[in-house]
C-alpha positions as CSV (number, residue, x, y, z in Angstrom):
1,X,0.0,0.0,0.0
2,X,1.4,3.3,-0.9
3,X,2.5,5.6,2.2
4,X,0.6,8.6,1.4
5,X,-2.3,6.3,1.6
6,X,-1.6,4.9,4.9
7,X,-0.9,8.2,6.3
8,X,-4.1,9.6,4.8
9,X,-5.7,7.0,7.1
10,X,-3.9,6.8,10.1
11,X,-4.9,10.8,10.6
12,X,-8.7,10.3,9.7
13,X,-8.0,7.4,12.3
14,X,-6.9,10.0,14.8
15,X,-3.4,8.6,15.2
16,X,-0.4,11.3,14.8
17,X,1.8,10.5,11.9
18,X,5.2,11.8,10.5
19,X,5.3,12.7,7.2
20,X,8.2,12.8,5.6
21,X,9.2,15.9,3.1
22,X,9.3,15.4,-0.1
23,X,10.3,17.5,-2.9
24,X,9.6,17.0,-6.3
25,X,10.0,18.1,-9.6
26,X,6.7,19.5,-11.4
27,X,5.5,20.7,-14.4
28,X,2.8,23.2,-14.4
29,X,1.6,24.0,-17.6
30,X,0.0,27.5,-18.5
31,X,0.6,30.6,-17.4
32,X,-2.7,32.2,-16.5
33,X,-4.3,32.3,-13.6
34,X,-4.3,29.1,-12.5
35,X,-1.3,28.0,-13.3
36,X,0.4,30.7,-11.2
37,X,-1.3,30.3,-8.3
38,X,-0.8,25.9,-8.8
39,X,3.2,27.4,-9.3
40,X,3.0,29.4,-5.8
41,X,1.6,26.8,-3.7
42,X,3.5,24.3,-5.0
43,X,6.6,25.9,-3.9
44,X,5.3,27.2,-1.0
45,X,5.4,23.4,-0.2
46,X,8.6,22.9,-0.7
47,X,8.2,21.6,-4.6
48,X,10.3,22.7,-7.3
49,X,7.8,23.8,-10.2
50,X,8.4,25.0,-13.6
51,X,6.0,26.8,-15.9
52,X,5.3,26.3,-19.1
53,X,3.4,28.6,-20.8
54,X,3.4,29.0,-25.1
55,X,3.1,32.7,-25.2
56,X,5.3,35.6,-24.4
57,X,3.9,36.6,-21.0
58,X,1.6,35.4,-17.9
59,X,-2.2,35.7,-18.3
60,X,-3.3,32.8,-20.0
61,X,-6.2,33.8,-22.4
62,X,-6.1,37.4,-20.6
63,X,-2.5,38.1,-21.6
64,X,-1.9,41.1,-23.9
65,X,-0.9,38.8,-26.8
66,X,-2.7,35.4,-25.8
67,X,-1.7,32.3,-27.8
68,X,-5.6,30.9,-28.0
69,X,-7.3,34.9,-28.4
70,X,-10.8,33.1,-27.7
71,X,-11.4,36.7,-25.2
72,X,-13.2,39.4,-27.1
73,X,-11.3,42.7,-27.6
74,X,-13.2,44.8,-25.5
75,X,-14.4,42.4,-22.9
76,X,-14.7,43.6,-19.5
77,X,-15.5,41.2,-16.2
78,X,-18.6,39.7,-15.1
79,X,-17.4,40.2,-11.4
80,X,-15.5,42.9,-9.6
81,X,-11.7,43.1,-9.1
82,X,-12.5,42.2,-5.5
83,X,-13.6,40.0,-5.4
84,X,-12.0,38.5,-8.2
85,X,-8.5,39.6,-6.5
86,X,-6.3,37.4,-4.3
87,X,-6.8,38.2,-0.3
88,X,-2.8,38.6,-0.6
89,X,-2.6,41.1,-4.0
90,X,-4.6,44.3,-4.6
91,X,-4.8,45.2,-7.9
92,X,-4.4,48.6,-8.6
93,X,-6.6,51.2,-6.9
94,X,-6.9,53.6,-9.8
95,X,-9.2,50.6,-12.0
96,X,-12.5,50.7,-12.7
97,X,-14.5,47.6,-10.6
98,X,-14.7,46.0,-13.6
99,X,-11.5,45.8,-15.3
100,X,-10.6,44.6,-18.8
101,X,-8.8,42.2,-20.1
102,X,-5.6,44.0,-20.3
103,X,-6.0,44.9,-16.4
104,X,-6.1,41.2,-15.6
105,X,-3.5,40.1,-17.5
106,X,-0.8,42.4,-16.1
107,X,-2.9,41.2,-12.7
108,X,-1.7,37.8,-13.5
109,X,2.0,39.0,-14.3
110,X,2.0,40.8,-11.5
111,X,1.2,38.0,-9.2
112,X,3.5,36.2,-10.8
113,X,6.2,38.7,-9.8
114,X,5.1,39.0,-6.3
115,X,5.1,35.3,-5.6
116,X,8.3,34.5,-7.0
117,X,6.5,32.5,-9.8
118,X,8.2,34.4,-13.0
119,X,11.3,32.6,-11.9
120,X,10.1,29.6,-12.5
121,X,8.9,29.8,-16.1
């Protein structure tokens, strides 16, 4: 039986367990939004991720130059930057509540930058 497993069961069982730390080697692939924040947690764990991403920046489909351009032009948000925002990264004050897609891509770079993610890609 695999350890992780055992582990898994051994705390829904009450019992204390030791894990062990191990680091491993990921690939996270994309750089939008999800794939930065997968990229900051992972390391945050003590992983070693890198991102892929095919275009030229972080953003995913929000990026100033996405790969896959399926976002209109001129689309804004359905939701407001808050609560669209991590609880750790602003963005910007001086945007509307409803920001473009322009705005959220450079969000998405800029988390990237914060966290240490860019580094890895």
């Amino acid at each position: 039986m695999h350890h992780s497993f055992v582990a898994v069961a051994a705390m829904a069982a009450g019992r204390a367990v030791a894990l062990e730390s191990v680091s491993r080697r990921v690939a996270v692939v994309g750089g939008g939004s999800a794939g930065v924040v997968a990229a900051r947690f992972l390391k945050r764990a003590g992983h070693r991720p890198t991102l892929f991403e095919a275009g030229d920046a972080f953003g995913g489909v929000w990026a100033d130059d996405p790969t896959n351009p399926v976002v209109y032009k001129n689309l804004r948000t359905n939701l407001p930057k808050v609560v669209m925002q991590s609880p750790d990264l602003d963005f910007p004050a001086a945007l509307p509540s409803y920001v473009d897609g322009k705005a959220l891509g450079a969000y998405v770079a800029a988390y990237a930058d914060a966290f240490g993610v860019a580094e890895h890609a």
